[in-house]
N, C-alpha and C positions, 0 to 999 in steps of 0.2 A: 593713638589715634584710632578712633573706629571703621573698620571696614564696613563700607554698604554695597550690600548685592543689589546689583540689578539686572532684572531681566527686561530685552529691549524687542518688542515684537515689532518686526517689518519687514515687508515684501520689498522695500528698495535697497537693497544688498548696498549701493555705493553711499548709498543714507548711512547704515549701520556703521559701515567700515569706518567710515568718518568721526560717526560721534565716539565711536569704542578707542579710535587713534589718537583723539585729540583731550577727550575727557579724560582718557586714564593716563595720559602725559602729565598733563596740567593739575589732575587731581587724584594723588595716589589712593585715598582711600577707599575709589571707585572701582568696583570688581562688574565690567560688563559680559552678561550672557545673549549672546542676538538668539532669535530664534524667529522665521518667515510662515510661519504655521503656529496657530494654539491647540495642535493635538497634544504635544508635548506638556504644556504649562505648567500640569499640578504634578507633573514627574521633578523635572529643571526645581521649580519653586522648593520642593520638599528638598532635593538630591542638594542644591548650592544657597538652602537659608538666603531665598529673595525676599528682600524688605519692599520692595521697590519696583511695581512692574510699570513700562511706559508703553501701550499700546498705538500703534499707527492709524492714522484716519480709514483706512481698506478694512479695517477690520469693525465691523457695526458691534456697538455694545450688547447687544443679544447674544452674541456667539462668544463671549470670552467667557470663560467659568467661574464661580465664585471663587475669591482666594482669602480666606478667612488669614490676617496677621499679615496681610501684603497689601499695602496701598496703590492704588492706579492712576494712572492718570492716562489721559488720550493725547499724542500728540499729531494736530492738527495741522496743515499748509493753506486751508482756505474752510471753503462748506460742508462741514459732515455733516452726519447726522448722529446726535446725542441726545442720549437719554438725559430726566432731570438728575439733577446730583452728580452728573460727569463732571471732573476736575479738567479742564481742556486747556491745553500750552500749546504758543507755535512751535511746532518744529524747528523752523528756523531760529529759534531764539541763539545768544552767544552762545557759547562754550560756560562761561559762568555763569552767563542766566539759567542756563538748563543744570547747572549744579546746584542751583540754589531751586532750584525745581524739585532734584530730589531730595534735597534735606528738607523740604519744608513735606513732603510726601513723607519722608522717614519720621518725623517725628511724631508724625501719628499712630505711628504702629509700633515704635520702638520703647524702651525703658531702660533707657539711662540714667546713671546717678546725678545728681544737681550740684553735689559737694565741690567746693573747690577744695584744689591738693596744696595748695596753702602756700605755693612756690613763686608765685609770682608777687610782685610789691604795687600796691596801690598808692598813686600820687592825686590828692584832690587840692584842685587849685581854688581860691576864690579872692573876689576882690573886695576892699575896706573901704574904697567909696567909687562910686558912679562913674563909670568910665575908664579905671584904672587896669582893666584890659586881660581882668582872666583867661575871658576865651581864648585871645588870640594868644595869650601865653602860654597856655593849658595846647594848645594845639602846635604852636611850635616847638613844648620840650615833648610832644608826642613823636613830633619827625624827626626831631634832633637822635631821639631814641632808634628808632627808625631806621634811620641811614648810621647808626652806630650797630647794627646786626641785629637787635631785640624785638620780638615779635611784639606791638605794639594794641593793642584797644582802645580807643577812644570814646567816650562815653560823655554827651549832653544831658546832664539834670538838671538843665534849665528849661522848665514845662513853655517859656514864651521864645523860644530862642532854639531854633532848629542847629542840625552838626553845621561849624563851620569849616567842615571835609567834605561835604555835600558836593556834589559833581551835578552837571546839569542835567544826565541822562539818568537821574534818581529820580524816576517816576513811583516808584510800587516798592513798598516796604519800608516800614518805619516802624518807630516806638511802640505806636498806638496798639500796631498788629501785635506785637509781641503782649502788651497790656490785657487785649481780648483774651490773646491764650491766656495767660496766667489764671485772668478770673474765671476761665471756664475750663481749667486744667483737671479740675475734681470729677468735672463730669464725662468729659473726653480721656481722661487720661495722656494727652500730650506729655509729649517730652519736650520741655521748655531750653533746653539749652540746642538741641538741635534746631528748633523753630526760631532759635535768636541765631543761629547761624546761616541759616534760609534769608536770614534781614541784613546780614551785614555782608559791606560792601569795605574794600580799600581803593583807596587813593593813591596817588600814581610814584610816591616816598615809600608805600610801603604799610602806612598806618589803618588799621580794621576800623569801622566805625558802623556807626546806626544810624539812621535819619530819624531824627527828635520828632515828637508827638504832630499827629497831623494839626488838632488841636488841645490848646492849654485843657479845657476842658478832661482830657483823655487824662492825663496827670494826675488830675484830682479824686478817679478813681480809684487813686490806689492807699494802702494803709501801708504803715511802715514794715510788715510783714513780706505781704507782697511788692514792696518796691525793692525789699533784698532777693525775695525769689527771681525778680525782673533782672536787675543787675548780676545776679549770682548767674542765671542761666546766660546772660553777655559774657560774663567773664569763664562760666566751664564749658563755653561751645568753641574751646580753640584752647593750644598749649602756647597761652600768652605770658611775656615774660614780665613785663610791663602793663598794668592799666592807669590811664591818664583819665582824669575826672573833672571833669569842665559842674561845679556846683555853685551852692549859695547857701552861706551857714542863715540867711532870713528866712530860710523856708523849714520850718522845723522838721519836715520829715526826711527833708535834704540833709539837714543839721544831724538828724539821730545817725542814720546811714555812714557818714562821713566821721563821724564821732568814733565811733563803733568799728568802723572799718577798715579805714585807713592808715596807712603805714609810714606817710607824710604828709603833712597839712602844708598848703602852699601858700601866702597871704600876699596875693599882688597889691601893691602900692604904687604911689608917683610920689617923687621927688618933692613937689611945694610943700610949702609951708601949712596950708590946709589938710592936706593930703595926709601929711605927716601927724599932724593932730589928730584926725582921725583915725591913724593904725593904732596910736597908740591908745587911743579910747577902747579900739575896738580888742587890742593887745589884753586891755583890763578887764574887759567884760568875759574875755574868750577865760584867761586866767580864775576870776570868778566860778566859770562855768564846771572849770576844771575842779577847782576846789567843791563843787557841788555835787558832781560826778564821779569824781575821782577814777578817770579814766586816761591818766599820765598824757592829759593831750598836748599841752606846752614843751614836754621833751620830744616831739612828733612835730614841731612847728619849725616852720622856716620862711625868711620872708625875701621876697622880690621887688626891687624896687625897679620897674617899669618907666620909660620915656625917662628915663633918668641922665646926666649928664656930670656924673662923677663914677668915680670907681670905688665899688664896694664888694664887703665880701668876707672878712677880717674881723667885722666889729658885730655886736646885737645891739638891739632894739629891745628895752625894759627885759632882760632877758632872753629874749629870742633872734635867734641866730640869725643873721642878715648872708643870705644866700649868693647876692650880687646885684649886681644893677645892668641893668638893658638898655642903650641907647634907643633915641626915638628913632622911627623908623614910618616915613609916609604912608598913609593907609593901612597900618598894623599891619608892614609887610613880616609875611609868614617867614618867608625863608632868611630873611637879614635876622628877626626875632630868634629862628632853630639854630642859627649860627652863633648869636651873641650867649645861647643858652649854652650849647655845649661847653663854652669855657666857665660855667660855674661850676663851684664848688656843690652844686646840688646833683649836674650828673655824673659825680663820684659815687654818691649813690648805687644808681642801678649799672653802672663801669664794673663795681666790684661786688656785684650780686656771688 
């Protein structure tokens, strides 16, 4: 885990005490230096490697010194007065808001690797026809995970279809943000996996997640290049043990990603007689694919049969391994689904990572 310094400029001594008590409880990687004067600054900053200085409204931006490899921000409680190009936060914000304050500060000045350490397993769910409830299933073996101890990610690429971990005080921070960096990553130099940590938020099980693109539009920015840098930097901005992947193999750039990178394909289904017919369609085209590609993705598949009303789990589907079946559950309730999930034979799995 990377440590960030910060230096915390302010005259309200019971202000400091507080953030320095609380933030570096809650977030070890946080090293706070207070300091009530900026004669000090380019001493502190040089002497304890500050990534990260957070100035008080008492202090006019005229008077603070340049800090060349240290980003600033002003923290604010009402009317200052700021210069153009001030990066300005309340003060008051939470304890996480204001952490997510300074990673998104840090990753502008920092240079971190993008690599993932290869340790954690990627699970990409998707469903074989219209309504057969990837999301909600992708989102329950996330918590199911979750509340079994595994640091979890949760990841929407579905461009029309925001997270459905979404909380209602998700005002500010999404996909999109993260999108902008990337395509302007060459020019900036950001560090993308700290600015995708600045964006994600968890839910109250325990599971990380992002809020999906403000608009579809913002999706379509991107090539299959950059949609692995976008992903890749979600998945190295945290030692996740677990990534759950809410996709769709119709979207091809979705498709390459998922192909390529995944460690289990997940194939939600339903039970009818239609239903059925269409995995198996879709069983043959995927198989197809694979003979095309020849990227072993059929021994990497598993399927779930959703709102279902028999017990499975024992048997496959034209070859591919049927994972279990999930009773129905009114309004795609999340927690009955994370419950029916845990007894498949799918999270044996990441059980025995």
């Amino acid at each position: 885990m990377t440590v960030i310094n910060v230096l915390l400029l302010t005259k309200d001594h019971e202000y400091s005490e507080r953030v320095t008590k609380f933030l570096s409880a809650r977030h070890t990687n946080i090293r706070i230096t207070s300091l009530d004067s900026p004669d000090a600054i380019a001493d502190v900053i040089r002497s304890a490697s500050v990534s990260v200085l957070l100035a008080g409204e008492e202090f006019p931006a005229g008077e603070l010194p340049e800090t060349p490899g240290t980003a600033q921000g002003r923290l604010v409680g009402g009317r200052a007065s700021c210069s153009p190009g001030d990066k300005v936060f309340c003060k008051y914000s939470s304890v996480d808001e204001l952490y997510r304050i300074i990673l998104g500060l840090y990753a502008e000045v920092s240079s971190v690797s993008e690599e993932s350490d290869g340790k954690r397993r990627v699970f990409s769910f998707v469903s074989t026809n219209g309504g057969a409830g990837s999301t909600a299933v992708s989102a329950a073996f996330a918590q199911s995970a979750a509340r079994s101890g595994i640091k979890v990610l949760y990841l929407s690429l579905d461009k029309f279809e925001s997270s459905i971990m979404a909380q209602e005080s998700d005002a500010d921070g999404c996909m999109s943000d993260l999108i902008l960096a990337a395509m302007s990553a060459e020019k900036t130099k950001i560090n993308l996996p700290a600015k995708a940590a600045s964006l994600i938020r968890t839910d109250p099980v325990g599971v990380s997640y992002i809020q999906g693109c403000r608009y579809p539009n913002d999706f379509d920015e991107m090539n299959g290049e950059m949609l692995a840098r976008v992903v890749g930097a979600c998945i190295a901005s945290a030692e996740y043990g677990c990534v759950v992947i809410d996709g769709s193999l119709g979207d091809q750039l979705v498709r390459d990603y998922i192909i390529s990178s995944t460690d289990r394909l997940v194939l939600v289904s339903e039970s009818d007689l239609r239903a059925a017919q269409k995995l198996r369609r879709y069983i043959t085209w995927l198989g197809n694919l694979d003979k095309k590609l020849n990227r072993d993705i059929m021994s990497r598949t598993s399927v779930v049969i959703n709102k279902g009303n028999f017990a499975a789990g024992n048997g496959t589907i034209d070859g591919v391994r049927v994972a279990g079946s999930i009773p129905k559950y009114g309004d795609n309730n999340i927690n009955g689904i994370a419950s029916a999930i845990s007894r498949l034979a799918l999270c044996e799995i990441i059980r025995s990572r």
